[in-house]
C-alpha positions as a printed NumPy array, in Angstrom:
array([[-30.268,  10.425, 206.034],
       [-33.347,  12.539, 207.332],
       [-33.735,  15.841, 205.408],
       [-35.953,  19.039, 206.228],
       [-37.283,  21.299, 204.237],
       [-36.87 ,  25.03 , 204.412],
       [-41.12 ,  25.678, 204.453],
       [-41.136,  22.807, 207.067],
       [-38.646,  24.885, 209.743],
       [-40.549,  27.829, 208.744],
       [-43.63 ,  26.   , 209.968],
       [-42.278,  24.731, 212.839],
       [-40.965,  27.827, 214.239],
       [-44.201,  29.865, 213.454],
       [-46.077,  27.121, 215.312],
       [-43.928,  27.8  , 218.096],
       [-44.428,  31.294, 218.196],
       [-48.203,  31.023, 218.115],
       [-48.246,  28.338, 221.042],
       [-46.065,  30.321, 223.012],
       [-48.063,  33.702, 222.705],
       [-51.556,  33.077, 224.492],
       [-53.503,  36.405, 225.968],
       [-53.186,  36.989, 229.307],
       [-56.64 ,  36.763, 231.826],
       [-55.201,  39.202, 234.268],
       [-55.906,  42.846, 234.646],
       [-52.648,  43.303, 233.985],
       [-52.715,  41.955, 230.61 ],
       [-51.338,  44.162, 227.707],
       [-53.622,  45.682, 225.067],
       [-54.435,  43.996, 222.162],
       [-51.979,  46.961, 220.883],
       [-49.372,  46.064, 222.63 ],
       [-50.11 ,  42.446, 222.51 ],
       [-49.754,  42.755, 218.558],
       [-46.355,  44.582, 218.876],
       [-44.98 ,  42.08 , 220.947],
       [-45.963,  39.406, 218.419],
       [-44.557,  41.656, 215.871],
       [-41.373,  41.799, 217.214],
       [-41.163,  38.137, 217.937],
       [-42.019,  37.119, 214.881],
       [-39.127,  39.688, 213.299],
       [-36.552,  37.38 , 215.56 ],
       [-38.037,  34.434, 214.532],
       [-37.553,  35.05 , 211.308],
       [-34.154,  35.925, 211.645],
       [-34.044,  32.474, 213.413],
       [-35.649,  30.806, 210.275],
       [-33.128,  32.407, 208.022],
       [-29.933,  31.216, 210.068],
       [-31.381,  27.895, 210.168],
       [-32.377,  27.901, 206.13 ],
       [-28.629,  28.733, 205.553],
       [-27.109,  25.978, 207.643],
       [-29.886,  23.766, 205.677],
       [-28.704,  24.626, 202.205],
       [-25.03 ,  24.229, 203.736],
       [-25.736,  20.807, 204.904],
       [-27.796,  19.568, 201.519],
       [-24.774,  21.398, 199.725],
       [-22.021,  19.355, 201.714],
       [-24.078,  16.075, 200.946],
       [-24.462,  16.848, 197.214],
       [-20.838,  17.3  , 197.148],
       [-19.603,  14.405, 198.894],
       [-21.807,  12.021, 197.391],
       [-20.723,  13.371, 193.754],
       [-17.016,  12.913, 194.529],
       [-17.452,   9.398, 196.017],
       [-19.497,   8.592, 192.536],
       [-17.092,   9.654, 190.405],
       [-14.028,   8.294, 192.292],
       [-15.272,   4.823, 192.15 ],
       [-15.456,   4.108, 188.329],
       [-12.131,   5.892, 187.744],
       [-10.628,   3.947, 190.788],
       [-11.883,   1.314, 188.866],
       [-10.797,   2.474, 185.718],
       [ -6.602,   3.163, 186.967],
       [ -6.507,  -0.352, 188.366],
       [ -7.68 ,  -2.42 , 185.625],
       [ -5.958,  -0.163, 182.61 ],
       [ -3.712,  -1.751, 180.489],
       [ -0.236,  -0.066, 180.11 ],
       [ -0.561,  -0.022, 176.637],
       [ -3.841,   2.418, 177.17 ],
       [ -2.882,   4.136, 180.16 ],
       [ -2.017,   8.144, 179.125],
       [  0.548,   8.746, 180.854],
       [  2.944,   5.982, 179.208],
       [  5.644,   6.767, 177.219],
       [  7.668,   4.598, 175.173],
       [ 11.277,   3.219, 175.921],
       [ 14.276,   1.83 , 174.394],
       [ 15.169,  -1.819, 174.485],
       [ 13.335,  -3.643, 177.515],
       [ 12.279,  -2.433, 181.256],
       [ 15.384,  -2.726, 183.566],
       [ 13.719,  -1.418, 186.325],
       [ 10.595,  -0.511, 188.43 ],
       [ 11.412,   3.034, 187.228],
       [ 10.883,   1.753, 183.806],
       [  8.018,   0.11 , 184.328],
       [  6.136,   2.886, 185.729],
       [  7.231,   5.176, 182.679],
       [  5.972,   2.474, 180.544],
       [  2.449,   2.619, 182.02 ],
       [  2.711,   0.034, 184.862],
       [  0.61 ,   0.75 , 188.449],
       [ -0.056,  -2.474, 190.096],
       [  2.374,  -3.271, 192.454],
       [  3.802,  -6.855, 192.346],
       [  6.84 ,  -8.526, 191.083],
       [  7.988,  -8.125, 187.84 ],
       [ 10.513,  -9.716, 185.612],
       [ 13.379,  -6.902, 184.147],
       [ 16.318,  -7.435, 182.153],
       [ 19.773,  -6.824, 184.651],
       [ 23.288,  -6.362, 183.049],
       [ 23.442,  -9.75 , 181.692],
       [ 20.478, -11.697, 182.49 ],
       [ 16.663, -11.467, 183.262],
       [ 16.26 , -10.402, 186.705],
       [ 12.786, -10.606, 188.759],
       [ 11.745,  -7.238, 191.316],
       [  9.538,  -6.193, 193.465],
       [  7.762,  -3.123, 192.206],
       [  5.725,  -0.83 , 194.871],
       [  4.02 ,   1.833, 192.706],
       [  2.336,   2.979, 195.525],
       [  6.23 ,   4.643, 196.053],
       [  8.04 ,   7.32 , 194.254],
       [ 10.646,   6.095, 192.104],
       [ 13.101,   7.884, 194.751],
       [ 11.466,   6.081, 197.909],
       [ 12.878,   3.016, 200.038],
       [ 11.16 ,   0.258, 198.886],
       [ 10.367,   1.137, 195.73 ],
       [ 12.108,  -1.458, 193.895],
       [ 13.275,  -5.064, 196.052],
       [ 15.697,  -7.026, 194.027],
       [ 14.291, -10.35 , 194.489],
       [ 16.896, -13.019, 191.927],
       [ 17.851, -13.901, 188.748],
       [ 15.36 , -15.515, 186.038],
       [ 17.887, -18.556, 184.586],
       [ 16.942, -21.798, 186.55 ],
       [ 13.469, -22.684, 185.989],
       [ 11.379, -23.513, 189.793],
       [  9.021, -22.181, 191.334],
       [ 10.865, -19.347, 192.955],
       [ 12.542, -18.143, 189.635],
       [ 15.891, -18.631, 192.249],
       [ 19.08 , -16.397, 192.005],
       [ 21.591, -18.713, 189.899],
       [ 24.231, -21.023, 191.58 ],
       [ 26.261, -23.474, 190.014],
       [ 29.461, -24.654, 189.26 ],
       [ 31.678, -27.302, 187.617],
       [ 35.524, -27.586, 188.73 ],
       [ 38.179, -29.747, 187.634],
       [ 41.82 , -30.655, 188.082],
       [ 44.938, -31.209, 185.982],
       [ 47.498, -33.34 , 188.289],
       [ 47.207, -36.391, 190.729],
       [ 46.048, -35.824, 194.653],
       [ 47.339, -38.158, 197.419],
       [ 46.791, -36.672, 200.272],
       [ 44.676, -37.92 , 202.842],
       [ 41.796, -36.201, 205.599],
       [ 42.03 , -32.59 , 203.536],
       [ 39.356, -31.738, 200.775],
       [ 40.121, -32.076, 197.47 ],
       [ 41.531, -28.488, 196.03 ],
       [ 40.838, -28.058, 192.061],
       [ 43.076, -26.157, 189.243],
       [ 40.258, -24.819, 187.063],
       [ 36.894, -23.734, 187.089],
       [ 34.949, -24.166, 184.236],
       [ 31.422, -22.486, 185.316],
       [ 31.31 , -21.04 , 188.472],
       [ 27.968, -19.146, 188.751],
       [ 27.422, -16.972, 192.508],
       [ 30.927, -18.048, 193.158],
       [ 30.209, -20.194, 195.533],
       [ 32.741, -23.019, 195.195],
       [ 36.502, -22.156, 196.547],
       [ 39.096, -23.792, 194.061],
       [ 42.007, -23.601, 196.391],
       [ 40.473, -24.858, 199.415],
       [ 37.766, -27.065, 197.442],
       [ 35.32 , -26.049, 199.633],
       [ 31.427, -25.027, 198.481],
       [ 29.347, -22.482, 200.559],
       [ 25.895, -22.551, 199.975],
       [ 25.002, -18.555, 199.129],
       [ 21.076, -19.57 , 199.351],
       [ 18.992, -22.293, 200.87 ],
       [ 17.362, -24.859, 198.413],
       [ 17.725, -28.025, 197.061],
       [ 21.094, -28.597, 195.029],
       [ 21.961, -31.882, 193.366],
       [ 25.946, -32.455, 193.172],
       [ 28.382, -35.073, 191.471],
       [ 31.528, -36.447, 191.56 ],
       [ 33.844, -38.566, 189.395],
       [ 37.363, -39.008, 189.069],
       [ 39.936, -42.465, 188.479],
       [ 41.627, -44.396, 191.08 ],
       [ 44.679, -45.488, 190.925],
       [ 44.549, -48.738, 192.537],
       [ 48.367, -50.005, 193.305],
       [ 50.048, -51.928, 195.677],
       [ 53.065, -53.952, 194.953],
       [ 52.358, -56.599, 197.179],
       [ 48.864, -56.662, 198.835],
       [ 45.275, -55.872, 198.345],
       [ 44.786, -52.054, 197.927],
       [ 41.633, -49.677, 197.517],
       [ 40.332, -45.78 , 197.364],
       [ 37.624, -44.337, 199.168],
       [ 36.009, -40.774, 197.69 ],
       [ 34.03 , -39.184, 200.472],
       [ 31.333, -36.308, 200.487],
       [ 31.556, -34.27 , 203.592],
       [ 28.798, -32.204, 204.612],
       [ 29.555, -29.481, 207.639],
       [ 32.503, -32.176, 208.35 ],
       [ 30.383, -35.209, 208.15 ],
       [ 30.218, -37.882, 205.576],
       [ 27.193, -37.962, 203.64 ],
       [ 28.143, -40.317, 200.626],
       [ 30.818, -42.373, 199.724],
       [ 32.109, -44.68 , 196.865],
       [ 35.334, -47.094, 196.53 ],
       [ 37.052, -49.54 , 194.34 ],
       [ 39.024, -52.68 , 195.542],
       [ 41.562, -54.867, 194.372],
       [ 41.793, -57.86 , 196.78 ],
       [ 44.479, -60.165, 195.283],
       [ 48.048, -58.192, 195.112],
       [ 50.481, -57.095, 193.733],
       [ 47.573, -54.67 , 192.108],
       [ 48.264, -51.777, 189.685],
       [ 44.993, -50.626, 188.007],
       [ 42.431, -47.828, 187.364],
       [ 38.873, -47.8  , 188.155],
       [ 36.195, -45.021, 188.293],
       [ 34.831, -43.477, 191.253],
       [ 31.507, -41.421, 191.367],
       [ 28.856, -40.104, 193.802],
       [ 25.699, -37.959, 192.868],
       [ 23.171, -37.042, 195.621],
       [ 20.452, -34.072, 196.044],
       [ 20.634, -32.171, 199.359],
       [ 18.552, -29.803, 201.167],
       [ 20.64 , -27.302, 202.249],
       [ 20.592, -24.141, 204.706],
       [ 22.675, -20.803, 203.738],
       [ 26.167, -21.232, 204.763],
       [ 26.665, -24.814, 204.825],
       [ 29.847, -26.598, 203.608],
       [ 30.449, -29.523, 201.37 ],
       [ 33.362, -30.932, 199.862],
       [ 35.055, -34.178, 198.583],
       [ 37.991, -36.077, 200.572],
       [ 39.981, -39.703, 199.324],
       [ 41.292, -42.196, 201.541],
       [ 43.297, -45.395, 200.314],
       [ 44.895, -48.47 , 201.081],
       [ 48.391, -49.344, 199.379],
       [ 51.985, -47.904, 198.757],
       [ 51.286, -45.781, 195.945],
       [ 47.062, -45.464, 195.197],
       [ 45.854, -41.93 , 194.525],
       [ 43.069, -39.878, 192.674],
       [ 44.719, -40.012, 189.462],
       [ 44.644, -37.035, 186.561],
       [ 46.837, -35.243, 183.993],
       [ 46.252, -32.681, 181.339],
       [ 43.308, -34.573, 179.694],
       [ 41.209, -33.712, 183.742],
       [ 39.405, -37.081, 184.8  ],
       [ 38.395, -35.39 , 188.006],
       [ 34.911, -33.686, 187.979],
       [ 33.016, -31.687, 190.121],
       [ 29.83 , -30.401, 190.049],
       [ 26.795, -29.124, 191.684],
       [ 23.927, -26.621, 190.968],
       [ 20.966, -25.08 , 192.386],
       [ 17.854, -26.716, 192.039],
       [ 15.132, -24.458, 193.724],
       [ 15.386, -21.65 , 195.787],
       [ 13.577, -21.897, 199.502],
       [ 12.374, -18.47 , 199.631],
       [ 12.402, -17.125, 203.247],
       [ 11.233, -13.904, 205.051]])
């Protein structure tokens, strides 16, 4: 940036005057009286011109001293607030137990936004914290899912095992179950039998129970299917092919699926023979299970 001194204007404008006043060859020229008073009184204006223009000169150099001593002192501490730890930064303050929430966190000393792991009601929980907020703004804090299953997505926690307590005969309905013993996001209907996926991800299910294999006079076997949105994605089945047959045998599918939010799975038996079921009683040879393996994370 070009800067001008004050004794440089006063030059310039003095060179001005003297170029501009140049004695007249006429005979009606002035004096050299009057030719001096008029130079007198230019030169009085001029100078008030000088001084008008020294003050906007001193205004100017003071603006640019003052702008270029902010902008050097705002970059270090910039600096400074974005790389201080919160365990140096003044304005933290200490607080009891762990951070539950971005609110927390930004008492503690916190001012990079990002996500953030805090502990919920029962269980970690992982947030997105936007310190560039007030702690009463939208958007300050995004609840994002549950630390528990380890992935890459640190996914919100799904998973259940079911069981039953009584025999099942009946044929093209899914499988309802008596008792739940896990039954994380409650995502898996006992009554109907039916699981929802809450999330999209991978989730690896299994399913074992005993046949009961009888028929009094022919061959007889039991299907187990797994449905998926109503079709069958995996099936198992035990056979007896000389009768009369009356025995028990184990059925079992496992599989890994990728699944979208919403869909439906569930486990159906079919069988051949007078009296074959999916056989149980108190001591619950049915199981069902299935379980969130990692989270697809999606706008």
């Amino acid at each position: 940036m070009a800067h001008f001194s004050v004794a440089s204007l006063t030059q310039v404008v003095l060179l001005l005057v003297f170029i501009c006043w140049t004695p007249s060859s006429t005979g009606a020229a002035f004096s050299l009286e009057e030719e001096f008073l008029q130079l007198k009184e230019n030169y009085i204006q001029m100078k008030q011109v000088v001084k008008t223009l020294e003050a906007k000169v001193e205004q100017q150099d003071s603006l640019f001293k003052t702008c270029f001593s902010r902008e050097k002192n705002e970059r270090p501490a910039a600096a400074a607030t974005d790389s201080i730890p919160s365990s140096n930064n003044p304005s933290a303050v200490a607080i009891n137990g762990l951070p539950s929430s971005c609110g927390d966190l930004k008492m503690i000393g916190h001012t990079l936004s990002g996500i953030y792991s805090v502990m919920g009601s029962a269980k970690m929980e992982s947030v997105f914290c936007d310190f560039t907020k007030l702690p009463g703004d939208a958007g300050f804090q995004k609840w994002i899912g549950n630390d528990v299953i380890t992935s890459a997505y640190s996914p919100t926690s799904v998973y259940f095992y079911v069981t039953r307590n009584s025999y099942f005969d009946t044929i093209g309905i899914p499988i309802p179950f008596d008792l739940a013993r896990v039954n994380e996001g409650n995502a898996m209907d006992l009554t109907s039998g039916i699981f929802t996926t809450p999330r999209p991800g991978i989730y690896f299910f299994s399913f074992a129970g005993v046949a009961r294999v009888y028929n009094g006079l022919y061959n007889a076997a039991v299907w187990s299917y797994l449905y998926l949105n109503g079709e069958i994605i995996g099936s198992s089945f035990v056979q007896e092919n000389k009768g009369p047959v009356d025995q028990y045998s184990q059925l079992s599918i496992q599989l890994m699926l990728i699944l979208k939010k919403d869909d439906q799975l569930w486990v159906q038996i079919s069988y051949s023979g007078s009296a074959s079921s999916l056989h149980d009683s108190g001591n619950h040879y049915t199981h069902f299970t299935g379980f969130l393996l990692e989270e697809e994370i999606v706008a």
